[in-house]
C-alpha positions in Angstrom: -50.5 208.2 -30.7 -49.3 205.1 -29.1 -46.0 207.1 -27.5 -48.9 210.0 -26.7 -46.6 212.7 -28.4 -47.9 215.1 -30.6 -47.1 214.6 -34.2 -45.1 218.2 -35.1 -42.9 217.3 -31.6 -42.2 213.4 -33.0 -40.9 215.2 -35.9 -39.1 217.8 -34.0 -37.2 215.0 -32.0 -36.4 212.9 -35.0 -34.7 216.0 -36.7 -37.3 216.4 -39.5 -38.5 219.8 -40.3 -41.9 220.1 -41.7 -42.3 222.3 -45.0 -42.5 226.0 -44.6 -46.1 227.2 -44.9 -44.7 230.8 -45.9 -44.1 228.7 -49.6 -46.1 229.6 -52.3 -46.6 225.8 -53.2 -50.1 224.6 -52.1 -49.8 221.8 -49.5 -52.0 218.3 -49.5 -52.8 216.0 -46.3 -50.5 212.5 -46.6 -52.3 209.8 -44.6 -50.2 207.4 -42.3 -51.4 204.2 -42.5 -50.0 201.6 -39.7 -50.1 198.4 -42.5 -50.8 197.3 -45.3 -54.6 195.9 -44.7 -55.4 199.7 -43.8 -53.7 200.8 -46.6 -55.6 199.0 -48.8 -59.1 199.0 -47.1 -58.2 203.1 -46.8 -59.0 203.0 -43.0 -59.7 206.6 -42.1 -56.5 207.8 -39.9 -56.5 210.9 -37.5 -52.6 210.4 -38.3 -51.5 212.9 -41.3 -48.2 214.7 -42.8 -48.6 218.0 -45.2 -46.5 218.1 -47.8 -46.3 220.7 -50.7 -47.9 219.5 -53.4 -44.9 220.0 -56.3 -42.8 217.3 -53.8 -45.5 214.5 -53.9 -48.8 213.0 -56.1 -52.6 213.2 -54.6 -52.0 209.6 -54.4 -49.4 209.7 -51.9 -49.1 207.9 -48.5 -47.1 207.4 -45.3 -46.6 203.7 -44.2 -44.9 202.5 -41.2 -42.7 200.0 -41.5 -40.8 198.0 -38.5 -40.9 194.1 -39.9 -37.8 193.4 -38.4 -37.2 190.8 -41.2 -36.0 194.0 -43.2 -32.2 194.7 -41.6 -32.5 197.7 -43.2 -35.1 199.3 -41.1 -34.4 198.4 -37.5 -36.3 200.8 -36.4 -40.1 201.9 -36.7 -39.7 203.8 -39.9 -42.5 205.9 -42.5 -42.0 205.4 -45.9 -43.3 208.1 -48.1 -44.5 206.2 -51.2 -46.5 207.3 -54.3 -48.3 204.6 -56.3 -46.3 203.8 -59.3 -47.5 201.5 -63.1 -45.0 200.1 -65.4 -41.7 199.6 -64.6 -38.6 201.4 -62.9 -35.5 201.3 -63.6 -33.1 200.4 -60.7 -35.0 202.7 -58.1 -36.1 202.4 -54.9 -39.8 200.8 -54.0 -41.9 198.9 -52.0 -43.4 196.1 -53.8 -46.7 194.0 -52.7 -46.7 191.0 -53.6 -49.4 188.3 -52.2 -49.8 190.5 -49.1 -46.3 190.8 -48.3 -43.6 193.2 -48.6 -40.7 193.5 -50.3 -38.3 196.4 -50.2 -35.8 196.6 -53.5 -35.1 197.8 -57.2 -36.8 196.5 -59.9 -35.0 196.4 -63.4 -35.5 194.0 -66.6 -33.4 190.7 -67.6 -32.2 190.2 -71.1 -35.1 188.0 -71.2 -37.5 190.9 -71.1 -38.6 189.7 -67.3 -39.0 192.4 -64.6 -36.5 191.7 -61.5 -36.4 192.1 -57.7 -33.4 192.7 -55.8 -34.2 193.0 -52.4 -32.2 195.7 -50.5 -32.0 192.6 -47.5 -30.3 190.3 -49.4 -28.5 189.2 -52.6 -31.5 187.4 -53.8 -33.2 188.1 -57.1 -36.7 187.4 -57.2 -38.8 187.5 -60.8 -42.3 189.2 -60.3 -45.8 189.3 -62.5 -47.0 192.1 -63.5 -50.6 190.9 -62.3 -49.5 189.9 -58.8 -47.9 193.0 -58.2 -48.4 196.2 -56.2 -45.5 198.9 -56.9 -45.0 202.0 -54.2 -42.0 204.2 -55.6 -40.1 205.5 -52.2 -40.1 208.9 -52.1 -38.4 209.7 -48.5 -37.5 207.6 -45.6 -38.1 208.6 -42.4 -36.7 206.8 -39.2 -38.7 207.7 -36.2 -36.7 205.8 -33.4 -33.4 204.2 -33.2 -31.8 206.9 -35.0 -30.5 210.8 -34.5 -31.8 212.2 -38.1 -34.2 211.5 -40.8 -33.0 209.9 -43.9 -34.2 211.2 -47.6 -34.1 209.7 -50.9 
C-alpha cells in the first residue's frame, strides 16, 4: 500500500509466482503484519497472501522485516513463519525474545540448554523457554533490493 502497487504486481516484479488456483489443494488467507506489536495484538490487515493449505499451518503469517541491524536482510523482506513449541534442531526461525527479534538456529548444549546462533553474527545467546516466542521460517521473500525471491 505504501508504494500504491497492487499486491499480485509487487509479486510479479519481485519474481514470485503465486500458487496455481487450478491445484486441487484448498488455499487459506496468510495475514501480513507490518511488526511485531500487530502481530501480536492481531491488528486486522487488508494486506493478505493465499497459500495452499498442504504448504503452510492455519497459524501461519507474513511479517515484514527491514531492521537493518539484521545484515542479512538489507532489504524490506516478508518472512513466512508458522508458530512453532519445543525445540528445533539447527533450523531456521525467528525468535521473540522481550519484544525483540532475533533471526538464527536454535540447537541444545551438552548441558541440556537451548542455544541461539544468530545468522548476524558469531554470537551464541542461551534462551528460556518462558521468555521465548519461536516462528519456524518457512520462505523468505525479498521485496526490494533484490532481482528474485529467496525460499527455504
Amino acid at each position: 500500500m505504501g508504494y500504491d502497487i497492487d499486491f499480485d504486481r509487487l509479486m510479479q516484479l519481485a519474481n514470485f509466482t503465486l500458487p496455481s488456483v487450478e491445484d486441487d489443494a484448498p488455499l487459506i488467507k496468510v495475514p501480513i503484519y507490518k511488526n511485531i506489536v500487530d502481530m501480536r495484538l492481531s491488528a486486522v490487515t487488508s494486506d493478505f497472501r493465499m497459500y495452499k493449505q498442504d504448504t503452510v499451518s492455519k497459524n501461519a503469517m507474513l511479517l515484514e522485516v527491514s531492521d537493518s541491524t539484521l545484515n542479512t536482510f538489507k532489504a524490506i523482506s516478508l518472512l513466512l513463519l508458522e508458530p512453532f513449541q519445543g525445540v528445533l534442531n539447527n533450523e531456521l526461525a525467528l525468535f521473540i525474545i522481550d519484544n525483540k527479534m532475533i533471526i538464527g538456529c536454535m540447537h541444545m548444549d551438552n548441558d541440556g540448554k537451548q542455544i541461539i546462533q544468530r545468522i548476524d553474527s558469531k554470537n551464541e545467546q542461551i534462551i528460556y523457554q518462558d521468555k521465548l516466542e519461536i516462528w519456524r521460517i518457512v520462505e523468505i521473500i525479498h521485496l526490494v533490493g533484490q532481482g528474485e525471491s529467496k525460499g527455504i
